[in-house]
Residue, then its C-alpha position, 0 to 999 in steps of 0.5 A: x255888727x261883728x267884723x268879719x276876718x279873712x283870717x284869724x290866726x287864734x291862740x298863740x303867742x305874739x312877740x311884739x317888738x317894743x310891746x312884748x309877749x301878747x297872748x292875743x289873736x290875730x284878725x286878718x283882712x286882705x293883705x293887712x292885719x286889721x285886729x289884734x286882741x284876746x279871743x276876738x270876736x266875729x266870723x272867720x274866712x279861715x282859721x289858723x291854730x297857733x296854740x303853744x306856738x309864738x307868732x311873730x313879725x315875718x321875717x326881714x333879712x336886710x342883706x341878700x344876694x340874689x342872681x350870682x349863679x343862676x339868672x336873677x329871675x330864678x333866684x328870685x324864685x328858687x331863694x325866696x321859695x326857700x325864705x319863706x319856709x324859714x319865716x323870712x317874708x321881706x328881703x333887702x337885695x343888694x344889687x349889682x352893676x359893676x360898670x352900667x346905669x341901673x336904669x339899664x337893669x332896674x326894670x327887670x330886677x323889679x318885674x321879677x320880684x313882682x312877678x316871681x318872688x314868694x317875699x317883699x324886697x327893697x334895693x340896695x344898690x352897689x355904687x361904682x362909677x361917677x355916673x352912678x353917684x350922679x344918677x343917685x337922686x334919680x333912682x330915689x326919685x323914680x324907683x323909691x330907692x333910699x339905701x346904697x351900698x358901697x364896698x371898701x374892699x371887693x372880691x376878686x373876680x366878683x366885685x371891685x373896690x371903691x376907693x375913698x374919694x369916691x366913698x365920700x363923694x357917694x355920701x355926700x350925694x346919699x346927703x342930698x336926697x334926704x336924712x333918712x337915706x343910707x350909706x351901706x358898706x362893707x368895711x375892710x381896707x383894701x391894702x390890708x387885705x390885698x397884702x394879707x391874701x398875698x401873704x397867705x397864697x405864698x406861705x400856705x399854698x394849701x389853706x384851711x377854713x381857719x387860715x382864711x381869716x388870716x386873708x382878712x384880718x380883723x384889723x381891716x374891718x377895724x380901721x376901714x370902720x372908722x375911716x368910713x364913720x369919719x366920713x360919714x360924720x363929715x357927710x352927715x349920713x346915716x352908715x349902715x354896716x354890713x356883716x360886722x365880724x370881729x371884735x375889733x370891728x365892735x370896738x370901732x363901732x362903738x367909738x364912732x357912736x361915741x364920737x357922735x356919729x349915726x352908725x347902724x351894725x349888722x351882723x349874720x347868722x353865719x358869724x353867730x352860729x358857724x366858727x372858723x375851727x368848724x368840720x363844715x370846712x370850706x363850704x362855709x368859706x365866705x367874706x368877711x370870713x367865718x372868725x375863732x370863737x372868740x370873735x364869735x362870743x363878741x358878737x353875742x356880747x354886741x348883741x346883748x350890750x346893742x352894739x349889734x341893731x340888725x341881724x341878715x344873712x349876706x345870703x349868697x347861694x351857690x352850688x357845690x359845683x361852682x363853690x368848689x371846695x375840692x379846689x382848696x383854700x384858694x380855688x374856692x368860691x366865697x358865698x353860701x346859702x343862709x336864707x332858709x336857715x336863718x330864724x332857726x340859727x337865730x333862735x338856736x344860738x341866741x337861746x344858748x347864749x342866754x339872750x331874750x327873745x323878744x330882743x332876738x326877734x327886733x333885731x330880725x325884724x323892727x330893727x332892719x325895717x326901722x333902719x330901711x324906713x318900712x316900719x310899722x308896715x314891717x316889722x310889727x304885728x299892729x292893725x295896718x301893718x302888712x299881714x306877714x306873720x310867722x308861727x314858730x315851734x320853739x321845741x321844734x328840733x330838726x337837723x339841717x339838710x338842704x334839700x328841706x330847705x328848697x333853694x337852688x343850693x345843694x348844701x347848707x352852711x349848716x348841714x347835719x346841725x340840729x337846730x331847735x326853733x323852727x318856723x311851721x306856718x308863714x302867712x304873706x300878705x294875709x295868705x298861708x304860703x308856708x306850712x310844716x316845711x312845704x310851700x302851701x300857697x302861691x308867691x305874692x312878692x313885691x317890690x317896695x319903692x321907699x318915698x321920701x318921710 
């Protein structure tokens, strides 16, 4: 007896992590992909025609912020209505409670990305106090969280810094609950960069986007990169490095690996498509900071020599009004929006810089699912896994304006750019919610506790 589909997405191309380039269809029933072959046979529910187009993994962005200008329950709508049409389907959020247990905010966090949310989600959470570290084996153990996030150096008036006994007192504890849980930072050195602001705040009072990398320079992603890879080493943890920026930074990475040590590189695709000299100016003023183009032509080279794993966004929306770019240099606001745009930027750039697309697409989407232990239920297109997909248009070219995009935000980090390589359909869960730049479906997002392998 033929099998019957709920949906069959026919005649496209499959890029398949590890696999390839597949000219097959995919066979859909309920939420999960139950056959992928050429021309497959049976009765089809729904039909999707992806032909002369690509399908790959939907999406995973390992690094968003989400609830830092509006309630969390309206950014976990309005951004993710925004991933979804750029063909991201599962985000990793870093949460944040500067001074309280989770165990206070966990609950709700979870309801609004069940009942809210139009992608998947994992936690990251952002570790400050003694009790947090103490309660850590707790928020695995009751909400399957196995990915923590410490920062080396905060942002004033946002987050603050954790200093190093209490780094490798988190990784001692990310140690104790298992092998393949994750010690998340943000590498910069405090003190460096402290002085560095001060520095720049007395000798250029009024700034530009370019004189903001002087506020963190790219030794202190450097030398805060190995202090926490030595105690990782120590510790005996998997280190995740978010937003890696600099070459230096690059070089420090390396010598870790070579040192013997388990170290995970992130990079964003602010870092890969936007440079410092950019006409955006201060709206795409973030930190660590947009770098010359020197240090963004090392990271193209990261990621082709795979120094680079993973690649997110640190998706932090804001609206020019609290952004505040008329209030100079050191009136503005860091954070902007790069969920919508992300897979366009991505294929964009990395066909211009000569990179393959199959490795473009690993480091969106098996890579970050490997390292956050969701694959092969991420991050593949193979029978079981979960039926996100997205059917890209590589010609597809369109010039960036954020009300397209749908997020809470009114400009884009990229506005007015063309880019070429844009998503046209999203399936979530086996359902189309995406099509041609309109939301067609309803959210089916859900929050995704992490056991113990």
């Amino acid at each position: 007896m033929s099998p019957r589909f709920d949906l069959v997405v026919r005649n496209g191309t499959l890029i398949i992590p590890g696999v390839g380039t597949v000219a097959a269809d995919v066979g859909i029933c309920g939420s999960r992909i139950a056959a992928v072959g050429e021309t497959l046979s049976g009765s089809a529910q729904e039909v999707l025609d992806a032909g002369g187009k690509v399908v790959l993994p939907g999406i995973f962005d390992p690094h968003v912020h989400i609830g830092n200008e509006l309630s969390f329950e309206q950014e976990a709508q309005s951004e993710t209505r925004a991933a979804i049409l750029g063909g991201v389907t599962t985000i990793g959020i870093m949460l944040r409670s500067l001074d309280d247990s989770y165990f206070l905010h966990l609950p709700a966090f979870r309801r609004a990305m069940d009942e809210m949310s139009y992608v998947d989600s994992v936690f990251h959470l952002q570790i400050f106090t003694e009790q947090q570290i103490a309660e850590m084996p707790d928020y695995a153990r009751q909400y399957g969280v196995r990915s923590f996030k410490f920062y080396m150096s905060g942002i004033p008036g946002i987050v603050k810094s954790v200093t190093d006994d209490v780094l490798f007192a988190g990784f001692k504890q990310v140690a104790s609950i298992g092998a393949d849980v994750v010690a998340c930072v943000h590498c910069e050195t405090g003190a460096l960069i402290e002085r560095a602001r001060n520095e720049l705040v007395a000798h250029k009072p009024e700034g530009t986007l370019a004189d903001w990398e002087d506020a963190h320079p790219a030794v202190a992603e450097a030398l805060a990169i190995r202090t926490a890879a030595y105690l990782a080493k120590l510790a005996a943890v998997h280190l995740y490095v978010v937003h890696v920026s600099s070459r230096q930074g690059l070089d420090a990475v390396r010598a870790a690996r070579r040192e013997g040590g388990r170290v995970t590189a992130e990079t964003i695709t602010s870092f890969l498509g936007i440079s410092s000299d950019d006409a955006i100016g201060l709206l795409a003023k973030m930190v660590p900071p947009v770098r010359t183009p020197e240090h963004r032509a090392a990271l193209w080279d990261a990621i082709r020599d795979g120094t680079i794993d993973t690649v997110g966004t640190d998706n932090t929306s804001r609206r020019r009004a609290s952004k505040r770019p008329e209030a100079g240099l050191h009136g503005s606001r860091p954070g902007h929006p790069s969920l919508g745009t992300h897979l366009s930027v991505l294929l964009h750039h990395g066909r211009r810089h000569g990179i393959a697309l199959e490795r473009l697409v690993d480091l969106a989407t098996r890579a970050p699912a490997r390292a956050y232990g969701i694959f092969p239920r991420k991050g593949t297109i193979a029978p079981g896994s979960d039926a996100d997909l997205v059917v890209v248009d590589l010609e597809l070219e369109k010039v960036v304006r954020a009300e397209d995009l749908r997020g809470m935000s009114d400009f884009s980090p990229f506005e007015g750019k063309a880019l070429r390589g844009w998503p046209v359909a999203t399936i979530k869960a086996g359902k189309l919610v995406a099509k041609d730049g309109e939301i067609v479906g309803e959210p089916s997002g859900r929050y995704l506790p992490r056991a113990e392998p």
